[in-house]
VMD Tcl script that builds the backbone (N, CA, C; Angstrom):
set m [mol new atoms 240]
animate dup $m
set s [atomselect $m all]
$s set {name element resname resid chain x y z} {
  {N N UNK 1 A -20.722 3.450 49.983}
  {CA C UNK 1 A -19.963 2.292 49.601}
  {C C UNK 1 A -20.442 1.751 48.260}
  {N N UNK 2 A -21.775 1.713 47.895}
  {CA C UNK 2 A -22.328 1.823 46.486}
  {C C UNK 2 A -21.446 1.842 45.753}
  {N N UNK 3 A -21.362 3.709 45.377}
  {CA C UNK 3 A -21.069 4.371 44.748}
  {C C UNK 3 A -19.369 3.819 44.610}
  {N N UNK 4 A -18.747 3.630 45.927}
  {CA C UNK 4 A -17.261 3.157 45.232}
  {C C UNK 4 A -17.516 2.230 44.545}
  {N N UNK 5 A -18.683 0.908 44.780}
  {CA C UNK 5 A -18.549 -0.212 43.961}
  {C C UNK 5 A -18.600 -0.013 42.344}
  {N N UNK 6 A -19.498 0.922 42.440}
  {CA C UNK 6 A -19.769 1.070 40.616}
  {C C UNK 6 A -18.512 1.742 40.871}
  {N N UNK 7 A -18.283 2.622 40.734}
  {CA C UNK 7 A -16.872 3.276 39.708}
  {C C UNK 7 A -15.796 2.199 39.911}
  {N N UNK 8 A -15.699 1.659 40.592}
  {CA C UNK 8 A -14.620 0.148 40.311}
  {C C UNK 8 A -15.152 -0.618 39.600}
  {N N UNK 9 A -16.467 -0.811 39.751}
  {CA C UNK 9 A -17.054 -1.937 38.474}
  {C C UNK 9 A -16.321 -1.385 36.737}
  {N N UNK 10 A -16.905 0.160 37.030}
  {CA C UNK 10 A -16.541 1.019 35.522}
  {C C UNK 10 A -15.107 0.648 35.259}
  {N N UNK 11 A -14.570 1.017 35.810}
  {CA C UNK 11 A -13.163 1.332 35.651}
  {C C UNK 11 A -12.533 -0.098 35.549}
  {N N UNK 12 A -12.838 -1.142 35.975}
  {CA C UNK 12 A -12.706 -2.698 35.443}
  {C C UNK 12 A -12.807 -2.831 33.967}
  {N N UNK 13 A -14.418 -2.402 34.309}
  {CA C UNK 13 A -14.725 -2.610 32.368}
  {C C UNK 13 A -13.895 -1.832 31.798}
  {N N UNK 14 A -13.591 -0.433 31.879}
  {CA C UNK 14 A -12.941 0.288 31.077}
  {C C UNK 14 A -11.560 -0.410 30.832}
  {N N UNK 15 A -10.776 -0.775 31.870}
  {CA C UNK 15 A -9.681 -1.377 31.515}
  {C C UNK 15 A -9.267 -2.613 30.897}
  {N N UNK 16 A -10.775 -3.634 30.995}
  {CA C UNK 16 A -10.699 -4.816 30.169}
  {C C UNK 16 A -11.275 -4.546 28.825}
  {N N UNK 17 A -11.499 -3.483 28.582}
  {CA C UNK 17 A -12.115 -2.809 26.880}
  {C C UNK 17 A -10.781 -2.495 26.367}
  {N N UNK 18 A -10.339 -1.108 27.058}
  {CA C UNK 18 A -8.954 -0.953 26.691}
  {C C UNK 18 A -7.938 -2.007 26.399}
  {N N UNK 19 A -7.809 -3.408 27.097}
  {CA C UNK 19 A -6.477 -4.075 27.129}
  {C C UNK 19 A -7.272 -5.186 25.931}
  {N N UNK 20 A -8.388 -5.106 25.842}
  {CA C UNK 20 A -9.244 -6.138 24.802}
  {C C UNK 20 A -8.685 -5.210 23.100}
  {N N UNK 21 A -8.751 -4.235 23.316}
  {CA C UNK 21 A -8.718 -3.652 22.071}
  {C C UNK 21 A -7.193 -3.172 21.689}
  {N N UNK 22 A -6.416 -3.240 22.452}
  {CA C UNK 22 A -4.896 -3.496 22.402}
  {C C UNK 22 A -4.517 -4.486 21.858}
  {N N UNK 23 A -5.386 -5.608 22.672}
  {CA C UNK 23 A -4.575 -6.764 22.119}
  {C C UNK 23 A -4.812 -7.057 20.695}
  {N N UNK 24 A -5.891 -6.648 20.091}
  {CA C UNK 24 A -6.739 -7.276 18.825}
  {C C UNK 24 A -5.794 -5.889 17.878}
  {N N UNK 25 A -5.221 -4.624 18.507}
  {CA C UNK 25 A -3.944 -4.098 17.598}
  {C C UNK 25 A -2.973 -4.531 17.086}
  {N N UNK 26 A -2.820 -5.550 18.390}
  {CA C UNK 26 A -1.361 -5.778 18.391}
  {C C UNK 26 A -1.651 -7.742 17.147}
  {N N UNK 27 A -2.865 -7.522 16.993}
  {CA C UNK 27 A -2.676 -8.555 16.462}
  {C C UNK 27 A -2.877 -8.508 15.090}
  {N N UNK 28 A -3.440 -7.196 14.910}
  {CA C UNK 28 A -4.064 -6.573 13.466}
  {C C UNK 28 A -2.113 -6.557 12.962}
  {N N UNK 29 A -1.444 -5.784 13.919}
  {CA C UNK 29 A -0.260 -5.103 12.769}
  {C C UNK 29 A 0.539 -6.180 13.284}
  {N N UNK 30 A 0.661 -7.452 13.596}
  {CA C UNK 30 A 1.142 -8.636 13.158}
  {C C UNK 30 A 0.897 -8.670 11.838}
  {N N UNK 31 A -0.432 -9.255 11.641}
  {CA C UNK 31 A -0.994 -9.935 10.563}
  {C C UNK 31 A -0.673 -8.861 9.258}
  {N N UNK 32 A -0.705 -7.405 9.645}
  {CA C UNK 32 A -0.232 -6.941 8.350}
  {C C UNK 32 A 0.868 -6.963 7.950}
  {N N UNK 33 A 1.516 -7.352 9.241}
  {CA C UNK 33 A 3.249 -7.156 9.128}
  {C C UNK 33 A 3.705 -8.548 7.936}
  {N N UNK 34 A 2.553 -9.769 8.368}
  {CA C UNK 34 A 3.437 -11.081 7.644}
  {C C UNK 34 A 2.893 -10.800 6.308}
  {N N UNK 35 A 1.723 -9.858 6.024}
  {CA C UNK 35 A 1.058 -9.922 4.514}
  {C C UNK 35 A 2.132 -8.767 3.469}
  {N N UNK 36 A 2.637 -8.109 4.375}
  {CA C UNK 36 A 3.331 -7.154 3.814}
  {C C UNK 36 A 5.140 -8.406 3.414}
  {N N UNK 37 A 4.907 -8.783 4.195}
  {CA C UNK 37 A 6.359 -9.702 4.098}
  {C C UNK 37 A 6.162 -10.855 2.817}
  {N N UNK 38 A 4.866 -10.807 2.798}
  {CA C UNK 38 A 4.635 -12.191 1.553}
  {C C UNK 38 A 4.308 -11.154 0.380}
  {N N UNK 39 A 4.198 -9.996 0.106}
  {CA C UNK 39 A 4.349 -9.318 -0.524}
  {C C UNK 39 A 5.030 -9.145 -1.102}
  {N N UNK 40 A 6.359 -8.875 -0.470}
  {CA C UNK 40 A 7.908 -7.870 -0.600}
  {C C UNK 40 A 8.294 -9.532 -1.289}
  {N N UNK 41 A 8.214 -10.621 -0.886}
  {CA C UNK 41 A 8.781 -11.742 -1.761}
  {C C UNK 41 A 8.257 -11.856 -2.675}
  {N N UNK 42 A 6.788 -11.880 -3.226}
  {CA C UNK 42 A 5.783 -12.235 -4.551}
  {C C UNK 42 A 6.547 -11.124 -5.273}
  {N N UNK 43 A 6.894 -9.745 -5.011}
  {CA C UNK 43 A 7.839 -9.133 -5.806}
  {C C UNK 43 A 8.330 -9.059 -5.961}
  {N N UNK 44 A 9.545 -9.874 -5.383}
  {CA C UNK 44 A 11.091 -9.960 -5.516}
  {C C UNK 44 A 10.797 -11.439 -6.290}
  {N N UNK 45 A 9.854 -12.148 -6.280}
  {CA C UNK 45 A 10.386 -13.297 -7.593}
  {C C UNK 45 A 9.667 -13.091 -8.787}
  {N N UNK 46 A 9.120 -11.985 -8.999}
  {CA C UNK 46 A 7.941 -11.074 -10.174}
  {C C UNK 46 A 9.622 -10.824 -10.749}
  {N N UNK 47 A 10.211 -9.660 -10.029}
  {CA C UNK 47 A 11.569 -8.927 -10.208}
  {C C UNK 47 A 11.957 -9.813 -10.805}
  {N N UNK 48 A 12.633 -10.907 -10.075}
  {CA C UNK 48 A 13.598 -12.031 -10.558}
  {C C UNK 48 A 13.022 -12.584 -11.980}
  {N N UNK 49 A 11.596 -13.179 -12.355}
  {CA C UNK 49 A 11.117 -13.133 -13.699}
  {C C UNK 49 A 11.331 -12.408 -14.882}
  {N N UNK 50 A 10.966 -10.951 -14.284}
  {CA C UNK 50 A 11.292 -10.124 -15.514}
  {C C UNK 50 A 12.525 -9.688 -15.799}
  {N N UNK 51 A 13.441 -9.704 -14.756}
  {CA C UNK 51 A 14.690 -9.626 -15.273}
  {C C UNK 51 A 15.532 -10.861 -16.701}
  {N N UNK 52 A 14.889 -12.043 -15.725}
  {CA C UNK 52 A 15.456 -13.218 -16.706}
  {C C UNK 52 A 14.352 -13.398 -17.962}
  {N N UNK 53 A 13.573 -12.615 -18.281}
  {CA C UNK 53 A 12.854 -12.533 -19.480}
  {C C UNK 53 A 13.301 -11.579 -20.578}
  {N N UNK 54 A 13.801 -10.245 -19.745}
  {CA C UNK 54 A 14.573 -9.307 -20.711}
  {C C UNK 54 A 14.894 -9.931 -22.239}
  {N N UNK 55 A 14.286 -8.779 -22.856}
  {CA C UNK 55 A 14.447 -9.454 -24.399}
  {C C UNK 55 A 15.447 -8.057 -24.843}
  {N N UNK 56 A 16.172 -8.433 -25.985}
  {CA C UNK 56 A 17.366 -7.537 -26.090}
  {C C UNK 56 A 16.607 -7.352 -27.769}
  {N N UNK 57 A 15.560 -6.259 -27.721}
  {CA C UNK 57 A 14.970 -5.672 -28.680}
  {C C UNK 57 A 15.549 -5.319 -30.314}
  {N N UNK 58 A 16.726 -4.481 -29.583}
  {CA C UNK 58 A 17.049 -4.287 -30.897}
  {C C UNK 58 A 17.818 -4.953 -31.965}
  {N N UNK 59 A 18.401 -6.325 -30.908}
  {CA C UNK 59 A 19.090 -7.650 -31.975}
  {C C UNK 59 A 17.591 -8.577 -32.106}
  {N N UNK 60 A 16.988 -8.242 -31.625}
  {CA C UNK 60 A 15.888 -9.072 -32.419}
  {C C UNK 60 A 15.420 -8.277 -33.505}
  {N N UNK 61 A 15.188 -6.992 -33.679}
  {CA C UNK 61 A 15.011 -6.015 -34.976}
  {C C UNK 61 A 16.208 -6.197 -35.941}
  {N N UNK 62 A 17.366 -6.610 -35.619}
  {CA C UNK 62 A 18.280 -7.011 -36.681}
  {C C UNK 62 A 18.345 -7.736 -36.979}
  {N N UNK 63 A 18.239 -8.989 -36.585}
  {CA C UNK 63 A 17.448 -10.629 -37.344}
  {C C UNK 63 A 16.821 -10.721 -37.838}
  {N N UNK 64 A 15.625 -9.806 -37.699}
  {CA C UNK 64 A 14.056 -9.838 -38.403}
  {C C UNK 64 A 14.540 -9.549 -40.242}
  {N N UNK 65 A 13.505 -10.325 -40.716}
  {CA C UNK 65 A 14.071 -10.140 -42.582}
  {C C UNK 65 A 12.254 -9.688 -42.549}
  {N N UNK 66 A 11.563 -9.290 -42.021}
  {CA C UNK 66 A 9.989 -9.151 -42.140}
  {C C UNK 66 A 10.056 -7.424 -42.160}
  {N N UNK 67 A 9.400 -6.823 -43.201}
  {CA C UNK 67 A 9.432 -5.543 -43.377}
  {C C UNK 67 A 8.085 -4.859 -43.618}
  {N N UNK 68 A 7.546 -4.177 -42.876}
  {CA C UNK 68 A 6.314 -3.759 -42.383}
  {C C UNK 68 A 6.264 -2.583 -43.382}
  {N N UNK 69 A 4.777 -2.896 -43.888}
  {CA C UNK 69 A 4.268 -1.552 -45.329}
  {C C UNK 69 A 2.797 -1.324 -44.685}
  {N N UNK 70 A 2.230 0.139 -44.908}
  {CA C UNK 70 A 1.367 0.571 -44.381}
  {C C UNK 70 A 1.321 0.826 -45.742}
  {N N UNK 71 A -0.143 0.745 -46.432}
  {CA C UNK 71 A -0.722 1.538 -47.580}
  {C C UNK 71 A -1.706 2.644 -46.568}
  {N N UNK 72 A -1.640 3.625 -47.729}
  {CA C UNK 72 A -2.956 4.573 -46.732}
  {C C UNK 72 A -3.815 4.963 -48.228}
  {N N UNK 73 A -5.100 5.112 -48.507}
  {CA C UNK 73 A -6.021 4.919 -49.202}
  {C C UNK 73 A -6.425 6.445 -48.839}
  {N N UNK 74 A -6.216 7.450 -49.581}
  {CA C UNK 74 A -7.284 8.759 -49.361}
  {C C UNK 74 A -8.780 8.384 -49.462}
  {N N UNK 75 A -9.516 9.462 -48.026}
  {CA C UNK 75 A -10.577 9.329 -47.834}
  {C C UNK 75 A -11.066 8.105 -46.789}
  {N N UNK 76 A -10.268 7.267 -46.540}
  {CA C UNK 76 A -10.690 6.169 -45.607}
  {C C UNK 76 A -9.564 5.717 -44.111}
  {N N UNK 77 A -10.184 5.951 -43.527}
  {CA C UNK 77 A -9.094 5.855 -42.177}
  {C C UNK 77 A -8.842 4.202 -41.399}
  {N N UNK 78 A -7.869 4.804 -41.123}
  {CA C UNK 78 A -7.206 3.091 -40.465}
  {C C UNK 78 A -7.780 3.050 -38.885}
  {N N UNK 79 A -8.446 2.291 -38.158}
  {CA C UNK 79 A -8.602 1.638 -36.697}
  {C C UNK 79 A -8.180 0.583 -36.123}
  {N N UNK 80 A -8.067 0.691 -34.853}
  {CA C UNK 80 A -7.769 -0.617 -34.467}
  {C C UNK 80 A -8.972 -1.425 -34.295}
}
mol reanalyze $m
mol bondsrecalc $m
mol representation Tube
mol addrep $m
């Protein structure tokens, strides 16, 4: 009669380990689920920014009256 007691003792624990570590899953891929969701919005109003920032390049190169000259000097090199 022992012996049934322990393997029911075991098999208790085993099943309150198991349903302990389920639950702390089920709570992990919640929590990633809402970080992933505050995500997908921080990039959809990033999106929404850079769209309404769009600069239309090449009518700003046709306005420009500023005309860019590079001298180059033999023997001496240019860096940034």
């Amino acid at each position: 009669m022992a012996a049934t007691s322990g393997r029911f003792i075991a098999a208790a624990v085993l099943v309150t380990v198991a349903a302990a570590a389920f639950a702390s899953e089920l709570r992990s891929e919640s929590s990633l689920r809402r970080e992933l969701g505050a995500q997908q919005q921080a990039i959809a109003a990033l999106k929404k920014r850079v769209d309404a920032a769009q600069v239309d390049w090449p009518a700003v190169a046709a306005r420009s009256s500023l005309r860019s000259t590079l001298t180059t000097v033999p023997g001496h090199t240019l860096s940034s």
